[in-house]
C-alpha positions as MATLAB code, in Angstrom:
seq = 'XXXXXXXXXXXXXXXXXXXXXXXXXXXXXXXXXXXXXXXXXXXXXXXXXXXXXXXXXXXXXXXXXXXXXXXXXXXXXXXXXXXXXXXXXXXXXXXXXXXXXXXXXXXXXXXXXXXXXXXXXXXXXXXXXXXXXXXXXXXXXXXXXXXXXXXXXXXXXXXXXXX';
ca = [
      34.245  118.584  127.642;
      34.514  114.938  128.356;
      36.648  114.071  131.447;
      39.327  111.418  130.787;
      39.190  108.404  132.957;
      42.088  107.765  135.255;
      43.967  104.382  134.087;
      44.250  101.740  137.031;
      47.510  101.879  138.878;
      50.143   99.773  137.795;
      51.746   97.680  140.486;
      54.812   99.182  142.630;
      57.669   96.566  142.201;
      59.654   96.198  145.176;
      62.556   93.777  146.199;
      62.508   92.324  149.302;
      65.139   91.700  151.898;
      65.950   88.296  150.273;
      66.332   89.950  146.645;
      62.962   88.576  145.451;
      60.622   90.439  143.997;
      57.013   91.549  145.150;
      54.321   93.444  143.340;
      51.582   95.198  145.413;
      49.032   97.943  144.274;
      49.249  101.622  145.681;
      45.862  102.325  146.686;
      44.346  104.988  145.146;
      43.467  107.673  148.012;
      39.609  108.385  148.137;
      38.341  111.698  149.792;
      35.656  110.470  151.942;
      32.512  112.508  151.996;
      31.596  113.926  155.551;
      27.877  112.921  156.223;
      25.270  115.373  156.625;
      24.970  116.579  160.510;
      22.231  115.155  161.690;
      20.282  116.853  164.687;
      20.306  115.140  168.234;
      17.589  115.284  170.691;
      20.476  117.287  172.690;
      20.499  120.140  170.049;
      16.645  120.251  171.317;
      17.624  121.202  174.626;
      17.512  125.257  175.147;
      19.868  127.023  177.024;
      19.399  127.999  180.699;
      20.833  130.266  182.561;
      19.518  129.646  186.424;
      21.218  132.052  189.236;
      21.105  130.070  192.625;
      19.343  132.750  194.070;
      16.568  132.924  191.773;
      15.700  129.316  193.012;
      14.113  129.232  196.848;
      15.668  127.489  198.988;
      13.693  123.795  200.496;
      13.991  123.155  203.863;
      14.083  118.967  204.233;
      14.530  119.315  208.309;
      16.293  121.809  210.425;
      19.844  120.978  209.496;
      19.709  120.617  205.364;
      18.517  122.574  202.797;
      18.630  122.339  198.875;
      18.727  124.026  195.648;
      18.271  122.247  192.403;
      18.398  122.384  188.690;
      17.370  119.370  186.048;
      18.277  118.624  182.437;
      17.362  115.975  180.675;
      19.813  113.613  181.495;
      21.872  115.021  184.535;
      20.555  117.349  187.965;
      23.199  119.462  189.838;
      21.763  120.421  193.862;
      23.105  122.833  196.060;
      23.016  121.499  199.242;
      23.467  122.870  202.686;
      24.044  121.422  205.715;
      24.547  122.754  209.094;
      27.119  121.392  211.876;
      25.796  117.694  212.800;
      23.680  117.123  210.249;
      22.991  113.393  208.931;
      22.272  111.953  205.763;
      21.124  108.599  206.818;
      22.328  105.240  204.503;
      20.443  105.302  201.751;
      21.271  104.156  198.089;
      20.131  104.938  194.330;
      20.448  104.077  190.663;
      21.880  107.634  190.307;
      25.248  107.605  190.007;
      26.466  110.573  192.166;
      29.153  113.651  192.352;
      29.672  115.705  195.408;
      31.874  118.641  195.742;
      32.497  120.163  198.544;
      32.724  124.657  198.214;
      32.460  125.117  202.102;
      33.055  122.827  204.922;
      33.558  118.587  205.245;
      30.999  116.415  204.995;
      32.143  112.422  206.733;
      30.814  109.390  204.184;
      30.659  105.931  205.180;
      30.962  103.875  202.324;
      31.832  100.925  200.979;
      32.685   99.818  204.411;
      35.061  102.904  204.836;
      35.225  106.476  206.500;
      35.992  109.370  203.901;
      36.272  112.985  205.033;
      35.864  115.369  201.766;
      37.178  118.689  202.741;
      36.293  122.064  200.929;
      37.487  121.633  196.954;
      37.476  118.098  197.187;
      35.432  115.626  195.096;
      33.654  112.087  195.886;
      32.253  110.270  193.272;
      29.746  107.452  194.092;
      28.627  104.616  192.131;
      24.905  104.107  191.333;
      23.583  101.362  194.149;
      26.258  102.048  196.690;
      24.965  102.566  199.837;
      26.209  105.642  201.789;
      25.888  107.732  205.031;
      27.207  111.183  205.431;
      27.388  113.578  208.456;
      28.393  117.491  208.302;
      31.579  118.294  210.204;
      31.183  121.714  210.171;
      28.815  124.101  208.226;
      28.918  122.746  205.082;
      27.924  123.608  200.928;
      28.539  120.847  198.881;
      27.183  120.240  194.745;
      25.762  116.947  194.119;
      25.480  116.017  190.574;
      23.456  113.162  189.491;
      22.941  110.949  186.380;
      19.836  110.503  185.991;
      18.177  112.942  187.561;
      17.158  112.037  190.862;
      13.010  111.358  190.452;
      12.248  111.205  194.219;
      13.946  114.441  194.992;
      11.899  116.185  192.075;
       8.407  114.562  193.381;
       9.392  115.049  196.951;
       9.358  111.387  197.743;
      12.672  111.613  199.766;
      11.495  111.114  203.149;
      14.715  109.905  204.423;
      15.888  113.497  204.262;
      12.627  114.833  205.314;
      12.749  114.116  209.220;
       9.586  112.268  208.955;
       7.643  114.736  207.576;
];
């Protein structure tokens, strides 16, 4: 059976505030069609499930240790710090995250002094240089975007105490 093909509309007349008239068409409502889902290199990526303590623990100097886990676009490091420890001024293309779960680390940065206390965040633009210094004990998450190449191929000697 042969479908009938709708007729065109026929213009809606309308007066205006002035009494004149004014024709315009009512368009005719289209259901768009939803493109196919395409697959993303993300939908690529498998799942991971990685318990800090199933990762060992790298000891950069006597003060600072680190945990780490990398994507493919983004790194989260666990990072601990005793009681005076320094992170000397250093910059990166990274742009940067850190969270604070225990303690207060000190930043210098963009020429000021920022104290980020325990469930506190400090987010730091790629190139900015910056300093920090533990105040106490301290566990902090730094997440970075892109991952941070010299920390994966151990080319961070600034945090190595010369090693």
């Amino acid at each position: 059976m042969a479908k009938a093909k709708p007729s065109a509309k026929k213009p809606h007349t309308t007066k205006t505030a002035k009494g004149k008239t004014s024709k315009r068409r009512t368009a005719k409502r289209k259901t768009a069609k939803r493109p196919a889902v395409k697959q993303s290199p993300a939908s690529k990526m498998e799942v991971k499930y990685v318990p800090w303590s199933s990762i060992g623990l790298e000891d950069l100097n006597p003060l600072l240790q680190r945990q780490f886990v990398v994507g493919n676009d983004i790194m989260v490091a666990r990072v601990l710090m005793k009681k005076g420890c320094i992170i000397p001024l250093h910059s990166h293309h990274n742009e940067q995250f850190t969270y604070i779960l225990e303690g207060a680390l000190k930043f210098w940065i963009d020429g000021k002094e920022i104290v980020v206390n325990a469930g506190e965040v400090l987010t730091i633009p790629p190139h900015m240089p910056h300093k920090a210094e533990a105040l106490v004990d301290t566990v902090d998450l730094d997440v970075f975007n892109p991952p941070r190449a010299d920390w994966i191929n151990k080319t961070d000697q600034y945090l190595r105490g010369g090693k």
